[in-house]
C-alpha positions as CSV (number, residue, x, y, z in Angstrom):
1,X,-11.3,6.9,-9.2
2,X,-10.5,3.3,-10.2
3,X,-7.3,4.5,-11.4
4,X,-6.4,5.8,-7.7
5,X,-7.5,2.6,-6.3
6,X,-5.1,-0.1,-8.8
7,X,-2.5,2.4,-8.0
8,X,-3.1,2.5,-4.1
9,X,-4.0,-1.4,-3.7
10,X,-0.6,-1.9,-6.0
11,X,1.3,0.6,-3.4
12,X,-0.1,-1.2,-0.4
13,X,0.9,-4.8,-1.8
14,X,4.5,-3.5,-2.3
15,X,4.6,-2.1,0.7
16,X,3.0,-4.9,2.4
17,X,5.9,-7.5,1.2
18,X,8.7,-5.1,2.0
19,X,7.1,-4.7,5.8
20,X,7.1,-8.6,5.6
21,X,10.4,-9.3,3.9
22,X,12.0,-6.7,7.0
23,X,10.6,-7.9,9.7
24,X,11.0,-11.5,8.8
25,X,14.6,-11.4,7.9
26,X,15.5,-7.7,8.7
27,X,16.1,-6.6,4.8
28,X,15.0,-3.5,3.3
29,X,14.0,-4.0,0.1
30,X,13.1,-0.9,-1.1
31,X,15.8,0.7,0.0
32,X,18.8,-2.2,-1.1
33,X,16.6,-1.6,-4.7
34,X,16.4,2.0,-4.8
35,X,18.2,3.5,-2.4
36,X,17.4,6.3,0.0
37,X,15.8,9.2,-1.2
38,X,13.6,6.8,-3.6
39,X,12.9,4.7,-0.7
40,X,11.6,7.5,1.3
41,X,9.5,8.2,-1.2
42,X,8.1,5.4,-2.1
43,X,7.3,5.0,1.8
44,X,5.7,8.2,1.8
45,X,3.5,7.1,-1.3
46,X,2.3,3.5,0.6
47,X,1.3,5.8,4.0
48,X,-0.9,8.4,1.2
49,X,-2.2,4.6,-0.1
50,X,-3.3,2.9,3.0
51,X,-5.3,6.4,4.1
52,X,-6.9,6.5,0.7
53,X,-7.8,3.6,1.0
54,X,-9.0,3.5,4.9
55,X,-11.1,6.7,3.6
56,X,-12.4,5.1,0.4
57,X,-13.0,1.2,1.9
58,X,-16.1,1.5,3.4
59,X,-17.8,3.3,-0.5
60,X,-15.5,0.6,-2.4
61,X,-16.3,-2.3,-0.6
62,X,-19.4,-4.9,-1.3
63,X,-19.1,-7.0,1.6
64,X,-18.8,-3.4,4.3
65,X,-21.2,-1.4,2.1
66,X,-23.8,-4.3,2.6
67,X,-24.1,-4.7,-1.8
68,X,-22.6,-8.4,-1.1
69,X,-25.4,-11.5,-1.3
């Protein structure tokens, strides 16, 4: 499972700057990298992310799971 996490935290950090990059100066980064069908993808693959991770934050994390001093 930590394997699913470092992939899903990386996918939400990409997908986080790309989101920030657009709306900051309107360029698609993904897409002027990889074009559109990778793009796509790769936007399909940070949505899967962020619900894994809304699902599995509340079991990973010390400070919302009350484990955090």
């Amino acid at each position: 499972m930590k394997y699913a996490h470092t992939v899903s935290f990386i996918l939400l950090a990409v997908g986080g700057l790309a989101w920030g990059i657009y709306g900051l100066i309107g360029l698609d980064v993904v897409y002027s990298f990889l074009g559109e069908s990778i793009a796509k993808i790769v936007y399909i693959l940070v949505g899967v992310a962020a619900v894994y991770e809304v699902v599995t934050h509340k079991s990973r994390c010390k400070a919302c799971s009350g484990q955090m001093a």
